[in-house]
Every structure is written in C-alpha cells, then in structure tokens.
C-alpha positions as CSV (number, residue, x, y, z in Angstrom):
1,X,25.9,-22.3,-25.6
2,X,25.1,-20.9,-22.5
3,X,25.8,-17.7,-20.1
4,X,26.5,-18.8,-16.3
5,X,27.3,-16.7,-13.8
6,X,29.7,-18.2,-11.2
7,X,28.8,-17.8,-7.5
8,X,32.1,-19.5,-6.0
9,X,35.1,-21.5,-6.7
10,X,35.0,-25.5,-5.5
11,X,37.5,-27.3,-3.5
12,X,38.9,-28.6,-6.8
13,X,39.8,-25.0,-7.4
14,X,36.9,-24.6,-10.1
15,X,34.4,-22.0,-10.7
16,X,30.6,-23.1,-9.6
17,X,27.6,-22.1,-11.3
18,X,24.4,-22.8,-9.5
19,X,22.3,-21.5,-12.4
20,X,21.2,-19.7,-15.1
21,X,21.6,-15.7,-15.7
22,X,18.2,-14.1,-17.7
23,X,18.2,-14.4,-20.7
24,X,20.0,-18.2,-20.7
25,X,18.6,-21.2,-22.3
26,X,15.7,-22.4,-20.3
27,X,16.3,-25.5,-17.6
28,X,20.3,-24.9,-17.8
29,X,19.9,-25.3,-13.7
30,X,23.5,-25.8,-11.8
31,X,25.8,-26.7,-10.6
32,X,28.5,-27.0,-13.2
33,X,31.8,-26.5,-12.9
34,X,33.9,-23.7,-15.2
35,X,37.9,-24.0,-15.2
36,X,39.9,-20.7,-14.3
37,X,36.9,-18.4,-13.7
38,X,36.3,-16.6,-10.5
39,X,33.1,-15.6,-8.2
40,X,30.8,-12.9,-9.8
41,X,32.5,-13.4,-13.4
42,X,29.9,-14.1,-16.2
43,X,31.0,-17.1,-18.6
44,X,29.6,-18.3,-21.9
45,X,30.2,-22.0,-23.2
46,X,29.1,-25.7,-23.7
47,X,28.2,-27.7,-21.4
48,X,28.5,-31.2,-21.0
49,X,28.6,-33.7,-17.8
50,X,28.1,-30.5,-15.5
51,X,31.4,-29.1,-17.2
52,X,32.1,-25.9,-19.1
53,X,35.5,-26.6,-19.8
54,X,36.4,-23.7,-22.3
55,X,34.7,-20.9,-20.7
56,X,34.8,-17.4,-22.2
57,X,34.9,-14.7,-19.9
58,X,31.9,-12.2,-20.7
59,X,32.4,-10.1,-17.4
60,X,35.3,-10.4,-15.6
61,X,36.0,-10.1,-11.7
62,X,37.4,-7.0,-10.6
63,X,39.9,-9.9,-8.5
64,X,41.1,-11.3,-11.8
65,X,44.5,-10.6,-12.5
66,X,47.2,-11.4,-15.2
67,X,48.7,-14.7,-15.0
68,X,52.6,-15.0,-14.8
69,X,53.2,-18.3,-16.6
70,X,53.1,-18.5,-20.4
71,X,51.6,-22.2,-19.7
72,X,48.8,-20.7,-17.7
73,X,45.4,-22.3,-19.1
74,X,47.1,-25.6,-20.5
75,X,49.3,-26.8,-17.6
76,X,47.3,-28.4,-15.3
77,X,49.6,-27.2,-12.6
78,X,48.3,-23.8,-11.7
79,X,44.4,-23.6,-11.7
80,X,44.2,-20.4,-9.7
81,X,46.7,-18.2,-11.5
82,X,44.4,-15.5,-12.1
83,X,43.3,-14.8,-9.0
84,X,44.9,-11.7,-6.6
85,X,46.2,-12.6,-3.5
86,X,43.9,-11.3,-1.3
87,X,40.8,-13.2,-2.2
88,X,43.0,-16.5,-3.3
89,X,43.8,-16.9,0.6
90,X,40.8,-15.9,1.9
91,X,39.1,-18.5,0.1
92,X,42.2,-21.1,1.1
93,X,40.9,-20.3,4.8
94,X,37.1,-20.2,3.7
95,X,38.4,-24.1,2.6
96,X,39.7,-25.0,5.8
97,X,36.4,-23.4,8.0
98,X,34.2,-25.1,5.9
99,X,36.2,-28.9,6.7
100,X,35.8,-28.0,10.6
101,X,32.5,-26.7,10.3
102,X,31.4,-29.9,8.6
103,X,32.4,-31.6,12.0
104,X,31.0,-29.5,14.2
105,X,34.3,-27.7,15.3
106,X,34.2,-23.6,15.7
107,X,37.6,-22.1,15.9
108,X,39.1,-19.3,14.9
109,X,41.4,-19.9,11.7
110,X,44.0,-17.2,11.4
111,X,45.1,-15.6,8.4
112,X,46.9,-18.0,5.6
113,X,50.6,-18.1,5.4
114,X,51.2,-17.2,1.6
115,X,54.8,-18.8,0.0
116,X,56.3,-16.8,-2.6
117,X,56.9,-17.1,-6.3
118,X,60.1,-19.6,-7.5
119,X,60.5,-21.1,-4.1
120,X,59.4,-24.5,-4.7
121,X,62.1,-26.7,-4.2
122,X,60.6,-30.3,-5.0
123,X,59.3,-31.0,-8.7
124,X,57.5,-34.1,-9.9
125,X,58.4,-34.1,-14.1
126,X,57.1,-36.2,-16.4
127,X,58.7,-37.4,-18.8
128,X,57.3,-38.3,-22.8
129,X,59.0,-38.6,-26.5
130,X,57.6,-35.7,-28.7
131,X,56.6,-35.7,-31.9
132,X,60.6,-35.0,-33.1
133,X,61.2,-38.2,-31.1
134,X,63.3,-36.1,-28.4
135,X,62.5,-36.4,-24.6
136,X,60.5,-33.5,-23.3
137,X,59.6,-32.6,-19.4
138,X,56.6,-31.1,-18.3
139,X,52.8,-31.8,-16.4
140,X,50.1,-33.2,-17.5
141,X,47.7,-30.6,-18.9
142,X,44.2,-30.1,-16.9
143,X,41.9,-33.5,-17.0
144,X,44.3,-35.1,-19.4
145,X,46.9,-37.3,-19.6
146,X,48.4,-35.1,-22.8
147,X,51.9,-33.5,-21.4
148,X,52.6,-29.8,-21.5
149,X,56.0,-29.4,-22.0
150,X,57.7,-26.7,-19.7
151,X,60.3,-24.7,-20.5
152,X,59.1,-21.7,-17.2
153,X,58.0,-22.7,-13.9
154,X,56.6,-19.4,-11.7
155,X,56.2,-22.0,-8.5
156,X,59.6,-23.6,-8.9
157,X,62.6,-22.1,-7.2
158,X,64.9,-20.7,-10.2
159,X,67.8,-23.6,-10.1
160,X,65.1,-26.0,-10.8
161,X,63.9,-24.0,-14.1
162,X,67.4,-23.7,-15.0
163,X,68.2,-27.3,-15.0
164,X,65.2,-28.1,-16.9
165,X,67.0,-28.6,-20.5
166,X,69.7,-31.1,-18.8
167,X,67.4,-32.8,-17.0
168,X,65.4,-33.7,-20.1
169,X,68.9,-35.5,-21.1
170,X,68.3,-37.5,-18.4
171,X,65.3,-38.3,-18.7
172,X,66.1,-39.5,-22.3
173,X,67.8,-43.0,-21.4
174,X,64.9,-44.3,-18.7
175,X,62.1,-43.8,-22.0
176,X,63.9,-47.1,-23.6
177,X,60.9,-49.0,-23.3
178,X,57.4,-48.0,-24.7
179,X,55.2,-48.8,-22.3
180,X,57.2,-46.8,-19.8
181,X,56.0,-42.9,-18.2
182,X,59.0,-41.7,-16.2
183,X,58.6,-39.3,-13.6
184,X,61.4,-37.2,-12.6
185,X,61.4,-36.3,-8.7
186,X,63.6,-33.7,-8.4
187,X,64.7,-32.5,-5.3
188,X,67.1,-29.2,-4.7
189,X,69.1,-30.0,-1.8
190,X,72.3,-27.9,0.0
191,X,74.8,-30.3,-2.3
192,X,72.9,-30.1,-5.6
193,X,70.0,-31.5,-7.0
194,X,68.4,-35.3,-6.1
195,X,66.8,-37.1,-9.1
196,X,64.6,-40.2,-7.9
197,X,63.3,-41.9,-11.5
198,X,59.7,-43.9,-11.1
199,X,57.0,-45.1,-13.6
200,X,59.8,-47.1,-15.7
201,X,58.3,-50.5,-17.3
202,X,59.6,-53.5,-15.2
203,X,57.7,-56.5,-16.6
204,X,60.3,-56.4,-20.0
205,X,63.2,-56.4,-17.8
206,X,63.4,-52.7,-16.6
207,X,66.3,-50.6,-17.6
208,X,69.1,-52.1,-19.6
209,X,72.5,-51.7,-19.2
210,X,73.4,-49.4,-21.8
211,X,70.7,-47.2,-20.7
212,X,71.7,-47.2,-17.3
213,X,75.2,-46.1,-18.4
214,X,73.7,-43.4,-20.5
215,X,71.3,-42.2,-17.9
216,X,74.5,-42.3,-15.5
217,X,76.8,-39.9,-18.0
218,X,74.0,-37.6,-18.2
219,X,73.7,-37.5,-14.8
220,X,77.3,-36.5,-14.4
221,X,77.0,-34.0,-17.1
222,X,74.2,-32.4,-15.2
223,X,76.3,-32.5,-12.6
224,X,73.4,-34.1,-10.1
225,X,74.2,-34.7,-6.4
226,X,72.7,-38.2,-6.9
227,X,70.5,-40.4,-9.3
228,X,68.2,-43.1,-8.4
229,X,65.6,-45.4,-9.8
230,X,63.0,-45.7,-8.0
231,X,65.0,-45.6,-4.8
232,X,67.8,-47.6,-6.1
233,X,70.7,-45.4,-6.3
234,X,72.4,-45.5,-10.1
235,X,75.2,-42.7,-9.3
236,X,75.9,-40.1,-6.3
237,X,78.4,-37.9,-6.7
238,X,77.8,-36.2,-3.3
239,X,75.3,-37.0,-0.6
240,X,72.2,-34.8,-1.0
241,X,71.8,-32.9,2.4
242,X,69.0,-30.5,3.9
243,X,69.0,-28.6,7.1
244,X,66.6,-29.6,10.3
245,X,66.8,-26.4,12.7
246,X,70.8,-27.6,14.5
247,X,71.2,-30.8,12.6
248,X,72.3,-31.7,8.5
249,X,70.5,-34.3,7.6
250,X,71.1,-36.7,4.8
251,X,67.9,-37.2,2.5
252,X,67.2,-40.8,1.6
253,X,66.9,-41.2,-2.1
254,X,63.1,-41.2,-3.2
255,X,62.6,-39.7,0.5
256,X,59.7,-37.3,1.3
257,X,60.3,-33.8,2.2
258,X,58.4,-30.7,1.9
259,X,57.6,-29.0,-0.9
260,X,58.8,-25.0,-0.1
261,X,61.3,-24.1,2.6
262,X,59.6,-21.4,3.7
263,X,56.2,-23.1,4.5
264,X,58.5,-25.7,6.5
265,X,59.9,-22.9,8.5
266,X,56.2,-21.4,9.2
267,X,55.3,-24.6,10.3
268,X,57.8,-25.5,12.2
269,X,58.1,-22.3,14.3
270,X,54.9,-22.9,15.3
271,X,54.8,-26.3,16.2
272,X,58.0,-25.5,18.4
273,X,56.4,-22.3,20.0
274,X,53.2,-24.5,20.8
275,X,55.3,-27.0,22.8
276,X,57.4,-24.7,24.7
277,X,58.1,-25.8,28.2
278,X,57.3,-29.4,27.8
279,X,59.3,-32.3,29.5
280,X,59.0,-34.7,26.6
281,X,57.8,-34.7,23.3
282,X,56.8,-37.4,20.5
283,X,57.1,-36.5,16.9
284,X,54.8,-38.9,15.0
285,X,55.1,-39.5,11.0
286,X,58.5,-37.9,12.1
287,X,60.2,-39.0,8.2
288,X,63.8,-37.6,8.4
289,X,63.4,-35.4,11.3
290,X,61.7,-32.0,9.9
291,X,60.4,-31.3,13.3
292,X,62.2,-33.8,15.1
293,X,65.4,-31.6,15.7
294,X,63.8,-28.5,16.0
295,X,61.7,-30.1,19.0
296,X,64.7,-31.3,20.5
297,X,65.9,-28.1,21.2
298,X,62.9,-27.9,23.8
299,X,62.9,-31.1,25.8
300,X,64.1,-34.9,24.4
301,X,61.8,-36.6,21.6
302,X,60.5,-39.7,20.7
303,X,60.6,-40.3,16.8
304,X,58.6,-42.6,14.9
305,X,58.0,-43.5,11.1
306,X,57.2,-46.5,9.2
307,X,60.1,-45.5,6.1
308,X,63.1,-47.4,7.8
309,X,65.2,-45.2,5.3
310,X,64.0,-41.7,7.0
311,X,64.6,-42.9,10.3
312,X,68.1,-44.0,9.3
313,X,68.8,-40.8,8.0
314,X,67.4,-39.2,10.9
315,X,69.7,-41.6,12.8
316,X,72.8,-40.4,11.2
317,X,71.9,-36.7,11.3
318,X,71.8,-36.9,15.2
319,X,75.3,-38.4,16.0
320,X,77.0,-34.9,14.1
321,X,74.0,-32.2,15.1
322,X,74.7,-30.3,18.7
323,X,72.5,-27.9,21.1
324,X,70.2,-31.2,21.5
325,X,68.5,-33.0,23.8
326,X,68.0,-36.7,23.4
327,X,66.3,-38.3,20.4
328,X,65.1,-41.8,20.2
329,X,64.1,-42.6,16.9
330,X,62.0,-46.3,16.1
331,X,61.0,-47.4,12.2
332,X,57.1,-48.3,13.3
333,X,54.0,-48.4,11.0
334,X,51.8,-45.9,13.1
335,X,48.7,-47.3,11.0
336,X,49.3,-51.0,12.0
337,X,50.8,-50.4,15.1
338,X,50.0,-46.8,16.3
339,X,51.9,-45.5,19.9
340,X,50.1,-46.7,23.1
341,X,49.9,-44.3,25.9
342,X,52.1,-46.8,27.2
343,X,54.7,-46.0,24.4
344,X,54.1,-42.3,24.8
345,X,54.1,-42.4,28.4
346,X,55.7,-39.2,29.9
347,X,55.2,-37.3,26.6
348,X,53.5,-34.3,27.6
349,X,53.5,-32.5,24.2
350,X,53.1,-34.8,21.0
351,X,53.3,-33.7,17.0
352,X,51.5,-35.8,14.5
353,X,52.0,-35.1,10.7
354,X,50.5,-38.0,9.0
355,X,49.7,-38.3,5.4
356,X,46.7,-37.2,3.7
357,X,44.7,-39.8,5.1
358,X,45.1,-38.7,8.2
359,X,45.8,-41.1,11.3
360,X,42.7,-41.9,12.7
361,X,44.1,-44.6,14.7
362,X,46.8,-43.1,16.3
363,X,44.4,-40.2,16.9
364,X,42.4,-42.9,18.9
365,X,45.7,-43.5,20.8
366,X,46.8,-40.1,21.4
367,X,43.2,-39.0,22.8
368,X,43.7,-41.1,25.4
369,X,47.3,-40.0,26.7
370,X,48.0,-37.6,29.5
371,X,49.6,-34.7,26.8
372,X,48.3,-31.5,27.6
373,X,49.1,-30.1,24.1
374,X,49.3,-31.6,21.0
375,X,50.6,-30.6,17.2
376,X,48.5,-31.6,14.4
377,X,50.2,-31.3,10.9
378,X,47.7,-31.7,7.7
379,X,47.7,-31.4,4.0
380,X,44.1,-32.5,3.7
381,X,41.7,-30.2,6.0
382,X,38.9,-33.0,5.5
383,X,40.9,-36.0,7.7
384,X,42.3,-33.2,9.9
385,X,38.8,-32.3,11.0
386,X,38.0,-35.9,11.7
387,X,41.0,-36.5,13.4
388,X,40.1,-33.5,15.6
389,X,37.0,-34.7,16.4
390,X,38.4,-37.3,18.2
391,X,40.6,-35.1,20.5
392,X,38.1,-32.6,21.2
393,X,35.7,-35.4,22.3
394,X,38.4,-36.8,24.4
395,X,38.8,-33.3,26.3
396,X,41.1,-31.2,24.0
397,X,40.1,-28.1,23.2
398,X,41.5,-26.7,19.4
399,X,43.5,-23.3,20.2
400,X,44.5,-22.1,16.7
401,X,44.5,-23.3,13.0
402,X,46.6,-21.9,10.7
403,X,46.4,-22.4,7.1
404,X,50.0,-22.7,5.2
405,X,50.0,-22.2,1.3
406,X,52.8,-24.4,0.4
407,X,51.6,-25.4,-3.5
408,X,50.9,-21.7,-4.5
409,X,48.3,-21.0,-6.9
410,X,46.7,-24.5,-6.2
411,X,43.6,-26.0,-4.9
412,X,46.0,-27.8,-2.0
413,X,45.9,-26.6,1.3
414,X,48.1,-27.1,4.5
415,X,47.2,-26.4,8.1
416,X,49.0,-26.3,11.3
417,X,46.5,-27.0,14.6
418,X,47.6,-26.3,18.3
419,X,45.0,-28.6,21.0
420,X,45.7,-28.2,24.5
421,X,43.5,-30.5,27.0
C-alpha cells in the first residue's frame, strides 16, 4: 500500500501523483495515476502499471463535493463528478492553455461556458443480456468493457432517463445474435426521440425478420419518431426534426449533431457575432447546417460536408426556412479534397468545425485565402492548436478562445476560436 499525494488532475481527467508523501514506502516515485481524486487530496492504495485504481481518500480537498449520480464511481461516464464547479472549469481552461502553449500560441482564453445538469440531448447506450437473461442499457464502467446498467442519468436531459425502461425493449430484438454489442444512439429531437442501432453481428446474416418485426412493435410501443439500423431506416412514424437559428431541419438517421442545445447556442452566437458584416461566408464540416443557417442570416454561405445525407437534409431545410440569404450547399470530402482559395474565393469570413482530428489540410487551404476572419470549431484542443499554427504563421492573429463544456463532468473539452488576419 502506499500514501500519494496528488498534485493535479491529467487530461484523462485522473488524479497525478508525482511522488511519495514522508513516511511512504521508499522509491514509490511518480507519476501514477488515481481515478476520482482531486489536487492536494492524500490517497492510500496499490499500485500497479503507474495506476492506483481504488484509491482511498485519507485527506480530502476542500473542492470535493458530493456526487449526484447513484452510479458515480462505477459508470465510467462521469470521472469528475466530485469536483465543484469552480475549480472543474478552471482546470477545463487550464486544458485548453496548456494545448496552445504547447504550440507556441499566447492568447487570452476566457472563462468556460458551463452546460447544466439533464440537458444532454444525445445518448450512446449499450446494450447487453444480464444475468436474468433480460436486455439491460447502460455504459461501460471505467477501463472495462463490463456494463453498468443505468436506471439515472444526471447529464441526460430528463425525457431521455424517462424513456430508458422502453428503450431497453428495444434494444431486446437487435441482441438475437451472440456475437452482437448494440449500441443505442438516441437522439431527442422536436418530434420525438431518433434511435440509430450499430454494433449488430452481420457476418451470420444480420438481423432476421422476426426480430426486425419485434424491434419494429417495440419501437411503436415506445412511440419513437424513427428507428434505424445502422442508418437503415426500420420504422418512422414522424420525421425527426431540430431547429437551425430560422430553418427546421430534418436530421438524417445515424446523423451527427451536438451533444447539449445549449452549448450549440453558445457556440453559435459566437461564431455569428465574429462574422458580422461579412460579404460571404463558407461553413466547412457544415453536417446538416448547425451554423449554416444561422450564418445566412449575415451574408450568403457556401456549405460543405463529405456526409451526402447532411447536406441533403440541409438541402431540404433551405427550400421551407425564410429571413435567409443564399446557401449553396456541395457533398465534398474536405480531407481528400479540401476548398481551394479558388473555391472560397470571395469568402471573406470562413467557419471550420472539423472532427477531432482536426483539418490540417484544409487549414493549409484556408491560410492562404483572402478571409480576414475566420471561425475555428474544436472538440480536441490538441489538433486545434496545430491547426492554429498554421493560420497564425500565415498572418492571422488568434483574438479569443473560448472553452465550451458540452459533456459536463468529463475530461472532453470544446473550444470556439475567433482569427482575424
């Protein structure tokens, strides 16, 4: 056993210990890692591979608070939990300065934008037999592939927890086969709630009929919006629709969209606020539009996203939406093919929110337009910072950062960053 004491809290979201406090076994040197501690706390426990995965708390942090959720500590969900907000965002910030400052960059990052409790509106459920042979939903518990069956969700909005129990119902026909691990992606939409259905075995045949029917009736008993597999749609009882600023868009099924609607909001208000008074703007890794028609409400956009399906939708959504101006939208793999400055020509504002891998190429492309301000979207501060290398090298300067907390109580951060040339 040994007594720890932990100095800060890792980008995994994981106490560090550099070292031993006196009186420890001798040559117990750091760094290892302590699960759902916080700075200062002292911890006792076994180590092994640089991890004290069951730590017991000998002094606690004056920060540390109660944790809401009855499957705190097992659900691998929520590793900072215990932590008050104050410090929690700080050190969401402290995560972001430190991916900029790795690159060289100095800006001022501005306080993080917190989302509240039960507002997450996009859940990811996986789905098992238990040991009564009934289908149970839930996340995988904390470096395991074990599932922790949920029955309370703190993060999710409360429709989603309600649903929970018929959803498991659901999920029951698509476990026909042993091999498969369904995920449920449930989305809550303004007609109901979306279920897209991955991880079902295919090489035996996939679903069979009967279960198809079965997951079908229990989708009508839930009374879903729509139920797909895997992007095939198996029953849709009414389109699943979400609002982009002036315009109703219909979601594709299996279609990305953010997490929390109030982080959208935060980041769209500033995106659109950063571009006011431009001429023309290009929304790149557009998907169905989230900031598409909100930037059309400033000056006409060009729309580009390799999911076909998203830029369908956002194709539809712009023949009924009004208070407009122009949007041309193109289905275009910005990785393989990013925008020229001869595509972008004219564009003198341009929003990028590319995956978490960032867009290094299109960055490339971009650095070499004639924009004077440009949008960059991330949820991984490590390829944003690279990314913004390039357009500070290429003359930008970066104005602002702001850090968004859209998966409360989690390691993930999301920034917004304004660069004007």
């Amino acid at each position: 056993m040994l007594t720890l004491t932990i100095d800060r809290i890792g980008g995994q979201g994981d106490g560090v210990a550099q070292g031993a406090v006196p009186g420890a076994v001798p040559g117990a040197a750091g760094p290892v890692f302590a699960p759902l501690t916080l700075p200062g706390e002292t911890v006792r426990g076994s180590v092994a591979d640089g991890r004290m995965d069951r730590p017991e708390i000998v002094n606690a942090s004056p920060d540390r608070i109660d944790p809401v959720s009855p499957h705190y500590g097992d659900c691998g969900g929520c590793s900072l939990q215990h932590w008050a907000a104050g410090p929690y965002l700080e050190w969401k910030r402290d995560q972001v300065r430190l991916a900029l400052a790795r690159e060289g960059i100095e800006v001022e990052v501005e306080p993080t934008v917190a989302s509240p409790p039960g507002s997450r509106r996009r859940l990811a459920l996986h789905a098992r037999r238990g040991p009564d042979g009934r289908a149970i939903l839930g996340f995988k518990a904390r470096k395991s592939w074990r599932l922790v069956e949920v029955r309370e969700c703190a993060v999710a909005d409360p429709r989603l927890v309600a649903a929970l129990p018929s959803l498991a119902r659901v999920a029951d026909a698509f476990l026909e086969h042993p091999k498969s691990a369904p995920t449920l992606h449930v989305t809550l939409t303004l007609t109901g709630l979306d279920v897209d259905v991955t991880g079902v075995e295919r090489r035996s045949g996939g679903l069979s009929a009967d279960r198809r029917m079965q997951a079908i009736r229990a989708a009508k008993q839930a009374d879903l919006a729509r139920l797909s597999l895997a992007g095939e749609v198996l029953m849709m009882e009414r389109q699943p629709l979400v609002q982009f600023g002036p315009a109703t868009v219909p979601v594709p099924a299996g279609g990305f969209l953010q997490a929390v609607p109030e982080a959208e909001q935060a980041m769209v208000d500033r995106a659109v606020a950063a571009v006011k008074g431009a001429k023309k703007i290009a929304d790149l890794f557009c998907g169905s539009g989230t900031f598409t028609f909100p930037l059309a409400t400033v000056a006409p956009v060009i729309a580009a996203d390799a999911t076909e399906a998203g830029i369908a939708a956002l194709k539809a959504a712009v023949k009924s939406a009004r208070g407009m101006k122009a949007i041309e939208a193109q289905a275009r793999d910005l990785f393989r093919r990013p925008m020229t400055p001869f595509d972008l020509r004219g564009c003198d504002a341009i929003v990028f929110d590319p995956p978490r891998a960032g867009a290094i190429e299109q960055t490339q492309q971009i650095a070499t337009t004639r924009a004077t301000t440009v949008v960059g979207v991330s949820c991984n501060p490590q390829t944003f910072a690279r990314d913004a290398r390039v357009l500070i090298d290429a003359g930008f300067r970066l104005e602002t950062v702001t850090p968004i907390d859209q998966f409360l109580w989690s390691a993930h951060v999301e920034l917004l960053g304004v660069f004007r040339r």
